[in-house]
C-alpha positions, 0 to 999 in steps of 0.5 A, a space after each residue: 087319492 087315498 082310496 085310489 092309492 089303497 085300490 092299487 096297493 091291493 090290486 098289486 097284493 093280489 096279482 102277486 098272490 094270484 101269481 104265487 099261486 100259479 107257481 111263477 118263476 120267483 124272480 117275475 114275481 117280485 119284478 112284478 112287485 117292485 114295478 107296483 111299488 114304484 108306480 105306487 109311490 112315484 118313485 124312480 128305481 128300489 129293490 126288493 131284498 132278503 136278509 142273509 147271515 153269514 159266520 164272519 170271526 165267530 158272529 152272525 153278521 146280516 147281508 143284503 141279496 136282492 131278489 130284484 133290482 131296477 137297472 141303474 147301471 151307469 158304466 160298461 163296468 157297472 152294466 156288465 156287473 148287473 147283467 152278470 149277477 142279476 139273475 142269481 141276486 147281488 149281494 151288499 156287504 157294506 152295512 154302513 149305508 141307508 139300507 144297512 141302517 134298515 138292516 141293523 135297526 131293523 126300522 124304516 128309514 126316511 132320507 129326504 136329503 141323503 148328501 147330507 144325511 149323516 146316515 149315508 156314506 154316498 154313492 159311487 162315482 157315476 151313479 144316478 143322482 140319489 134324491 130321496 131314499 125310503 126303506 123299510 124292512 118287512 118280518 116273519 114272526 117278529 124277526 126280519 127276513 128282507 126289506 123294500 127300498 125305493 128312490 127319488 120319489 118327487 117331493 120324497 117320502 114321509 113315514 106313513 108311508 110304512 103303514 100305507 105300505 104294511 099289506 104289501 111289506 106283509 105280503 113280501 114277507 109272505 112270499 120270501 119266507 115261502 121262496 126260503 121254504 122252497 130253496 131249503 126243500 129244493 136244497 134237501 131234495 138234491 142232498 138226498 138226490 145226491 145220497 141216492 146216486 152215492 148209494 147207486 154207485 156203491 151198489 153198483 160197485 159190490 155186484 160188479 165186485 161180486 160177480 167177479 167173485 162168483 166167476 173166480 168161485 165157478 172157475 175154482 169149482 171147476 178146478 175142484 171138480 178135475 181135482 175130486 176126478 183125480 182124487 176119487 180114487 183117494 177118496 175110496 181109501 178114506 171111506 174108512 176114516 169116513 165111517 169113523 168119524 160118522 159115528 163119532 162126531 157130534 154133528 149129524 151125517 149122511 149120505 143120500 143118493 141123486 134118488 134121494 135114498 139114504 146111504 149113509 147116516 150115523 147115529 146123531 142124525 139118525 136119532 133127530 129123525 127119530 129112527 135107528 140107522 138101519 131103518 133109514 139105509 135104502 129107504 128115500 126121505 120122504 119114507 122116513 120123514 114123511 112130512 117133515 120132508 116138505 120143507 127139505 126135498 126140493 132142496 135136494 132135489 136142487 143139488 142133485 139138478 144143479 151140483 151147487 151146494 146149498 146152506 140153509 137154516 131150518 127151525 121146527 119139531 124134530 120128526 123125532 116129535 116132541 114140544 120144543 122146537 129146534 134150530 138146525 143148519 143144514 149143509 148139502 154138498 153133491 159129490 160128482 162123478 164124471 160130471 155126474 152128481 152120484 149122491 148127496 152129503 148131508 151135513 146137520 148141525 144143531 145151533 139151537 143153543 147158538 140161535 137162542 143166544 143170537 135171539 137173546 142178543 137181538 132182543 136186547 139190542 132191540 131193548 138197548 135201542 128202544 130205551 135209546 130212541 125213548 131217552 132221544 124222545 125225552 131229551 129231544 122234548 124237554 125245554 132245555 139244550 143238551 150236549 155231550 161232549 168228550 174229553 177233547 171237547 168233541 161232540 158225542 151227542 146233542 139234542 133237538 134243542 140244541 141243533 135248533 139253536 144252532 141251525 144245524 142238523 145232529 149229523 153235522 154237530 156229531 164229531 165236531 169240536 164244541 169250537 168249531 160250531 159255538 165260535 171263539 166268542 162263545 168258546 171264551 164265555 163257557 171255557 172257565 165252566 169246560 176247565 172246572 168239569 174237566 177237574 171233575 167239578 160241576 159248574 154252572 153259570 149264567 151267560 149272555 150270547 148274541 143271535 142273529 134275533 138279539 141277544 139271549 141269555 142261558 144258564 149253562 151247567 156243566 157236568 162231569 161223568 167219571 169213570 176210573 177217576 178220570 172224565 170221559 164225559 162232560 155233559 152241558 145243560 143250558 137252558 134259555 132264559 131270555 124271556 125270563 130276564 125280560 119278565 124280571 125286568 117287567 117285574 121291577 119295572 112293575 114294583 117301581 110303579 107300584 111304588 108310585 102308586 103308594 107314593 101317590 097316594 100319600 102325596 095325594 092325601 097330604 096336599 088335598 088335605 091344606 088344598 082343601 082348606 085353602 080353597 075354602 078360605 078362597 071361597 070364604 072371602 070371595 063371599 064377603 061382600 067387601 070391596 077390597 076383596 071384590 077387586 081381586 075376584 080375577 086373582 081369586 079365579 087364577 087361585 082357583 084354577 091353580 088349586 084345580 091344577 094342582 089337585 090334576 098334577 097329583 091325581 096324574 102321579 096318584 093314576 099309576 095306583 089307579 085309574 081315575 075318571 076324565 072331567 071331560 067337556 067341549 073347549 075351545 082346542 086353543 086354551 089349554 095350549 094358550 093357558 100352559 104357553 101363557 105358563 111359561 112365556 115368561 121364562 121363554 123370554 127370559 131364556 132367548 128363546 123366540 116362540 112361533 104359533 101358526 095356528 088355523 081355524 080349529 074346531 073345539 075338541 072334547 077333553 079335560 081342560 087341566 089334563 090337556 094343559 099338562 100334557 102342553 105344560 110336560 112338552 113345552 117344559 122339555 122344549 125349553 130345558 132342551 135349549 136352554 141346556 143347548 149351548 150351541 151358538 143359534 137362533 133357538 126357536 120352539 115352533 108351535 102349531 095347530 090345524 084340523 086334520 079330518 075328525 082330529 085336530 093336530 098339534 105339533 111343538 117343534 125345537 131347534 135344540 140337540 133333539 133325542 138321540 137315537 139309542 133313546 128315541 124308543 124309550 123317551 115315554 117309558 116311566 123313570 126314564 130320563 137323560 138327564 142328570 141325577 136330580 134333575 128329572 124324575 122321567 115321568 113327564 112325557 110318561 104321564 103326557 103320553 097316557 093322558 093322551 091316550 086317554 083321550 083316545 088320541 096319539 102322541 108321537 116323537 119325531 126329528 125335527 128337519 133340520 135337526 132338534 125334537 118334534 111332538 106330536 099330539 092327536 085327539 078327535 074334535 068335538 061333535 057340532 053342539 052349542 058349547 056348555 056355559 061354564 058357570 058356578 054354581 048356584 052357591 056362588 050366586 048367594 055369595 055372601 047372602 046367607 040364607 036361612 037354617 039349613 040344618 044340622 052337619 057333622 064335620 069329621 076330620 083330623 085336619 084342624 085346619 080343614 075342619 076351622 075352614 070348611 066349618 066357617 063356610 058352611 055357616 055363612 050359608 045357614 047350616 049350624 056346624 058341629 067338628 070332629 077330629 077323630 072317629 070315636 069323638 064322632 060317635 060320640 057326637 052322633 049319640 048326644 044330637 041329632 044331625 042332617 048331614 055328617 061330612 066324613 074323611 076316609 083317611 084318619 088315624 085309629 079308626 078309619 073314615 071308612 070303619 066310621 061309616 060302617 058303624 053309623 050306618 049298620 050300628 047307630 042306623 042314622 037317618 043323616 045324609 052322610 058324604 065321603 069325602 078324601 084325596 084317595 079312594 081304592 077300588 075296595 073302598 069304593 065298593 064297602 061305601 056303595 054296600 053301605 049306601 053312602 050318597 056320595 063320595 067327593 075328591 079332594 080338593 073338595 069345592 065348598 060350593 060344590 058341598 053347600 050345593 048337596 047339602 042344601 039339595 039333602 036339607 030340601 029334600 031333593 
């Protein structure tokens, strides 16, 4: 069935890929996905959606528009509604319902029970009954952009249903993400489409402009012409004025005939061309400038044909000679007789001085506009918002990363007021900074903002750039810290942990140290043959196992220093289960509280007995304080359930108390987190649970109990088919209290007088003859006055450490004596010096008496 449904689920993906990639129409595409989702999951009608935001009071608020929809129209006026905006997707506002829910939480939801789901608002009158809901939204890089919904699946839906989904959800995102990509590039398109025809138009516009203009010129030239007829004759009276000003103006003149031959010439032009003026008269142009002439005789020949006159600009070495080049503007007039062009006026004017300042001023321009376009690059690269503003609070200049934030483009932000894009809620959070660069003061200041992603957090400064005492700009730095709060956050986080680890070391090594001593005065009395005590071997066992539990308990708080190694075995999968409710059946029953086991047929499992007992204990313990704080009147009921599910077995403890509110829900595992009162909890139980399990490559997950109250769920693989191992003591226990013969000789060294009185009389009773120490030095001491097979050292003492000792027993005193660490709390650096120095053991505490006489006697054989 899995295969089946996983065989369709990627035939669909395909389909929609292949289909996406022939260019379908967007609207076919996603029917096609939603008519595969529905026969999928067996489900009724759905929809396939994009979240939208829209600007509403200053805040992005998220909508819904479908891309496809089933039909469920159940009037003339619903019908009429669908058919109508089918096409271009209907939009929901209205959050509060199942799919807001998804929207605003942006997490899947599972309604087998919507009437009663305090989740939804109903549905319409007339509407198709609403059996089952399912929605689950889908993202592109980490932020939603849509989501799925279906209905009225038989038996409704569960939530693997989200990871059965997750291609074809990723496969949704894909292709909405790509059909946003296109509507953008369509809507750019037509924007620019749209600009064209504008600028069409508007060229349209200035050449019918022009040529109007030029028909009103032809039309007053006309009229000049009959005027110059009519005053030709006025004109021969001023030739005198003429000659006059031809030698005194500053401006090169001449006249050249329709042959091209000079007339006239005064003695400014004359000296450019670098002849006097009598060289010139009668003679053409080209005979006195001779290739200088190439550049300007067609143009007269053109005034001549025409009658047009003609300006132009005209930059080289005059035909003077000479270096350095010169700017020149020539004007050609005609002077028309009878409609005859008779000769040519020359007009010849010397702008070098004005083109050089003209070049100077371009360059500079070019200057300007470079060192613009480099400051743009800059600011437009750098990892921080920058905006400035006027006096007014208006938009004088943004950069990229501004216009990023804000999702607009330079040109729309540009003249705008910091109001009307920012929004009123923003406008609030930065007006106190505004009013103190506006006094010409800097300012700076730390703000929360939401986004349509989240909230993000910015430092934001303001300064001020005066002129004349007065401001004429405010320039706003602001630069996004929100990644930088949440490393902070992760940080303390960090240091509580840490904080954990150094307190787990230290619990660890002062409650090993009397856990030590009370398992060997344990073990000393159970190898006394006495009757008395034989009789109690049942109690002494519990003892045991309560020292071994306890030893767990304070190696879990000491794994948040460090890691340590799992004690795994193959057990029976019911008892650890068993041995932590047998924990706490008694206060169940003192709390009213009924316990229900339905447990099948279950494989053994491989796992640390006492750490899986503690994950039971940690679970079990938050069910019973949950009902017992519960003061509802109800039947209050902790389900507890077990069955084999494939390679795994699966357990579930379930309670009909107030359960784990919603805000909470993500957190629940999280390290010192906890809902309960100061005092009350330290928020490490269900953390430890957690990784424990994990430990165990299994899972552990939270869940809301049907019909309201929390749900645990824990996972870890069965144990491969293989005979059970026998747990049985060693081979000391079987001498209990039949002590052997000389072993040899051993060294104790501790600075617990307790630990050395206990674990000194053990080893007696077992043939070795003991000698105590308390403190490195006194060792030393020991080691130099008598020989000795083993020396038993602990690694935590004051003054010298256990670990200094056994670097100067074995590289300063050479002994040959098997020497055994033994401590509550062994650092990785530790570990190491010890392995350099050739150490043979290292052995935790609570340390097993039985254990130690098992490798002392191994070292005295010789093994």
């Amino acid at each position: 069935m899995q295969e089946s449904f996983t065989r369709d689920l990627l035939t669909a993906i395909h389909r929609a890929q292949m289909r996406y990639i022939d260019d379908v129409e967007p609207r076919r595409l996603f029917r096609a996905l939603l008519d595969s989702l529905l026969a999928l999951t067996e489900s009724e009608y759905g929809f396939i959606g994009e979240v939208h935001h829209e600007l509403r009071d200053g805040v992005w608020t998220p909508y819904l528009k479908s891309h496809v929809i089933t039909n469920i129209a159940w009037d003339a006026a619903s019908r009429a509604f669908y058919e109508q905006h089918v096409e271009s997707g209907l939009e929901f506002r209205n959050l509060d319902t199942l799919f807001g829910r998804v929207i605003t939480s942006a997490e899947p939801i599972v309604a087998n029970d919507p009437a009663r789901d305090p989740r939804s608002t109903g549905v319409p009158t007339g509407h198709p009954p609403l059996r089952a809901f399912f929605g689950v939204p889908f993202s592109r890089r980490g932020v939603m952009i849509g989501m799925v919904g279906i209905a009225n699946r038989p038996g409704g839906y569960d939530a693997s249903l989200v990871d059965a989904l997750e291609p074809l959800l990723a496969t949704c995102a894909t292709i909405v993400h790509a059909h946003r990509e296109s509507r953008n590039l369509e809507s750019e398109r037509a924007q620019r489409s749209e600009e064209l025809e504008r600028m069409v138009a508007e060229r349209t516009r200035q050449l019918t402009e022009a040529n109007r203009a030029l028909e009103l010129e032809v039309a007053q030239r006309r009229a000049v012409e009959r005027t110059l007829r009519e005053s030709e004759a006025v004109a021969r009276a001023q030739l005198v004025e003429l000659q006059r000003l031809y030698g005194t103006t500053p401006v090169g003149l001449a006249l050249v005939g329709s042959d091209l031959r000079y007339q006239r010439i005064n003695e400014q032009l004359a000296s450019i061309n670098g002849a006097p003026v009598h060289a010139h008269i009668g003679r053409t142009i080209r005979e006195v400038l001779g290739r200088h002439a190439d550049p300007v005789e067609p143009v007269f020949a053109r005034v001549v044909e025409t009658g047009e006159p003609v300006e132009f600009a005209f930059t080289g070495v005059p035909p003077r000679g000479g270096a350095q080049e010169y700017d020149w503007l020539i004007k050609l007039y005609p002077i028309i007789d009878e409609g005859v062009v008779r000769s040519v006026g020359i007009v010849m004017q010397d702008v070098t001085a004005i083109k050089r300042a003209e070049r100077r001023a371009a360059a500079a321009e070019r200057r300007a506009r470079a060192r613009e376009e480099q400051l743009l690059l800059i600011t437009d690269n750098i990892p921080v918002m920058i905006a400035a503003l006027d006096s007014e609070l208006r938009y004088r200049f943004v950069n990229k990363r501004y216009c990023e934030a804000r999702g607009q483009t330079r040109e729309q932000v540009i003249g705008t007021r910091f109001g009307d894009i920012a929004g009123e809620s923003l406008v609030q959070l930065v007006r106190p900074l505004f009013d103190e660069g506006l006094a010409g003061r800097l300012a700076s200041s730390e703000v929360a903002v939401p986004m349509p992603s989240g909230m993000m957090h910015f430092t934001v400064h303001v300064i001020p750039e005066l002129r004349g005492g007065q401001v004429e700009r405010l320039y706003m730095v602001a630069q996004d810290i929100t990644e930088l709060k949440r490393v902070q956050a992760q940080l303390v986080q960090a240091g509580k942990l840490a904080a954990m680890g150094e307190l787990g070391a230290s619990v660890a090594h002062e409650l090993n140290q009397p856990l030590t001593a009370i398992r060997i005065f344990v073990e000393t009395m159970r190898s006394m043959p006495s009757a008395p005590l034989v009789a109690f071997t049942r109690e002494q066992d519990l003892i045991i196992e309560q020292i071994e539990r306890m030893a767990r308990i304070v190696d879990n708080i000491r794994g948040f220093a460090r890691t340590s190694e799992l004690e795994m075995q193959t057990i029976d999968a019911r008892a650890s289960l068993d041995r932590a409710l047998m924990l706490l059946s008694e206060q169940f029953r003192l709390a009213d509280i009924k316990v229900v086991r339905e447990i099948g047929p279950l494989p053994p499992v491989r796992a640390d007995r006492v750490r899986l007992q503690q994950v039971f204990l940690n679970i079990l313990s938050n069910a019973l304080h949950a009902l017992q704080d519960d003061e509802r009147e109800h039947a209050k009921r902790v389900l507890i359930a077990a069955r084999k599910d494939g390679a795994r077995v699966e357990y579930v403890i379930e309670d009909n108390g107030p359960g784990v509110a919603e805000e909470h829900a993500a957190r629940i595992f999280d390290p010192f987190f906890t809902t309960k009162e100061l005092g009350d909890g330290t928020g490490l139980g269900l953390s430890l649970a957690y990784g424990i399990v994990a430990d165990h490559h299994g899972s552990l997950r939270h869940e809301p109990a049907p019909g309201g109250g929390a749900r645990f769920v824990i996972s870890i693989p069965a144990a491969e088919s293989e005979e059970r191992a026998v747990q049985r003591r060693g081979a000391a226990s079987g001498a209990r209290g039949r002590p052997s013969v000389e072993r040899g000789r051993v060294l104790l060294v501790d600075d617990e007088e307790v630990l050395l009185v206990a674990l000194s009389g053990y080893l007696r009773r077992f043939g070795w003859s003991v000698r105590t120490a308390s403190t490195g030095p006194a060792a030393l001491t020991a080691i130099d006055a008598e020989r000795f097979d083993a020396i038993v050292v602990d690694l935590r003492m004051p003054g010298m450490s256990g670990v200094e000792l056994c670097r100067v027993i074995k590289r300063e005193r050479a002994t040959e004596a098997l020497v055994i660490a033994t401590s509550g709390f062994v650092t990785p650096e530790n570990m190491l010096t010890l392995r350099e120095l050739g150490i043979a053991d290292v052995m935790t505490k609570p340390v097993s008496p039985d254990v130690l006489v098992e490798r002392l006697n191994a070292a005295a054989r010789g093994a």
